[in-house]
KERORO-612645 format. One record per residue (C-alpha): x, y, z; residue in one letter. Coordinates in steps of 0.05 Angstrom, whole numbers, padded with zeros to 5 digits, always signed. Each point is the difference from the previous one (the first is absolute). Layout:
BEGIN
XYZA/...
end
This chain:
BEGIN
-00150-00009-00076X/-00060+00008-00045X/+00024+00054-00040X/+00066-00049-00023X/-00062-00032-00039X/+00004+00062-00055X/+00082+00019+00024X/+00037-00053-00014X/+00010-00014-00072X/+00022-00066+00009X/-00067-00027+00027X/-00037-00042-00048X/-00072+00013-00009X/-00022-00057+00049X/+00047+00028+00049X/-00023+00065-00008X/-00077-00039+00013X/+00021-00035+00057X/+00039+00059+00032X/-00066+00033-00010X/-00043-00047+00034X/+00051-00018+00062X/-00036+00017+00069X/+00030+00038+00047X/+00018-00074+00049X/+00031-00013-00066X/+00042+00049-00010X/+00019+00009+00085X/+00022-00086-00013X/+00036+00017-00059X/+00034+00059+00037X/+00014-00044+00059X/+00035-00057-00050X/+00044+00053-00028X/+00028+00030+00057X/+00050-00048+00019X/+00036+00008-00067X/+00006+00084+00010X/-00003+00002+00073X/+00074+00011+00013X/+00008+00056-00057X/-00063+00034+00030X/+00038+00011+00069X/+00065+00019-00035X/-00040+00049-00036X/-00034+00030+00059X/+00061-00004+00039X/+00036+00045-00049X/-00056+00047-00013X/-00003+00011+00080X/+00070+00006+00002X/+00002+00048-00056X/-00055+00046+00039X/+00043+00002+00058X/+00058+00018-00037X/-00045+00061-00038X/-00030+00013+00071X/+00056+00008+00043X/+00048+00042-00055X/-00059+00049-00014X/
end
């Protein structure tokens, strides 16, 4: 998450600051808060990459 602080060119400088400074508890809340809103892509995701290994797997 840090590293976004020099990344992401979008960031303003006292984003970049506060990115900086965030503790680790704040980034794991910030993480939690988030989730919700990617949760359902993030199983589609893994659900196709699994599927996809299976598929690679079983027609080696």
């Amino acid at each position: 998450m840090r590293s976004e602080a020099t990344e992401d060119p979008h960031l303003s400088d006292i984003e970049r600051a506060r990115l900086r400074a965030a503790t680790d508890e704040q980034i794991a809340n910030a993480i939690d808060q988030a989730w919700p809103a990617v949760e359902d892509r993030w199983y589609a995701i893994h659900d196709e990459l699994q599927h996809a290994a299976v598929r690679s797997l079983v027609h080696e």
